[in-house]
C-alpha positions in Angstrom: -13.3 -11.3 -0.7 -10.2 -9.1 -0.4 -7.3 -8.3 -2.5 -4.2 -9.6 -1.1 -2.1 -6.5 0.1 0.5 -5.3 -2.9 3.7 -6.2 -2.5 6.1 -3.6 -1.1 9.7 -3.0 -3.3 11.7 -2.0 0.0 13.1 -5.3 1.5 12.5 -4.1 5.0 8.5 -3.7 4.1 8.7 -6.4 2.5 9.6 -8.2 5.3 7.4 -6.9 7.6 4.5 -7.8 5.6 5.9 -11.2 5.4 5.6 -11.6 9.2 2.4 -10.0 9.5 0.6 -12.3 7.1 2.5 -15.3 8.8 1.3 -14.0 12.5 -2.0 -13.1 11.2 -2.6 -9.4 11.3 -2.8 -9.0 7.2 -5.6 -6.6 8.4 -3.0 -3.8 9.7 -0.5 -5.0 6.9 -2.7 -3.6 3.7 -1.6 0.0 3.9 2.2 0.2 3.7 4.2 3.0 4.7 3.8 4.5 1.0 0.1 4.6 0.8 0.1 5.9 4.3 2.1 9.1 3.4 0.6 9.6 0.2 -2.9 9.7 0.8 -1.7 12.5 3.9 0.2 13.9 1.4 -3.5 14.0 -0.9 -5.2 16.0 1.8 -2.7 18.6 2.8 -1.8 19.8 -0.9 -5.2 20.2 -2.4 -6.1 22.7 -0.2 -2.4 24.4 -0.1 -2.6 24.5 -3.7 -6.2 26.5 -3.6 -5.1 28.6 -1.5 -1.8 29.6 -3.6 -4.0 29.9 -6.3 -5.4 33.7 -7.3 -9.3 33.9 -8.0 -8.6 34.5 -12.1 -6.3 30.7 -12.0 -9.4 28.7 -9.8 -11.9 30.5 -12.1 -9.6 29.2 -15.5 -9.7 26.2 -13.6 -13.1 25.7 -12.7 -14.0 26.8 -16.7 -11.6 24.2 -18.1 -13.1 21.3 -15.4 -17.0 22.5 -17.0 -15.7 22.2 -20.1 -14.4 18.6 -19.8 -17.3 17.2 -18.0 -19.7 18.8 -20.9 -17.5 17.5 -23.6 -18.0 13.5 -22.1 -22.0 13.6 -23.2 
């Protein structure tokens, strides 16, 4: 069983997602425009961010990261 898909705040989406769920294609209807550019958005700035970054900041980083993970057990 599926969520239903989360109800846009633009009117216009909104909409839309009214007429796809009353024609049938919820399927298409579950990412909204939103999610679509965000999750883009995810996988073009990690790696532009790593680049930026000089080897000292990714190895503070990395030390910090360790350090968090060992500090959960």
């Amino acid at each position: 069983m599926t969520k239903p898909p989360k109800r846009p705040r633009d009117p216009n989406q909104l909409a839309k997602l009214m007429v796809d769920i009353a024609s049938g294609d919820v399927e298409e209807a579950e990412k909204t425009i939103t999610e679509k550019r965000a999750s883009k958005a995810g996988t073009v700035g990690g790696p532009a961010r790593a680049a930026s970054l000089t080897p000292e900041q990714r190895s503070e980083i990395a030390r910090l990261a360790a350090a968090a993970r060992w500090k959960k057990s």
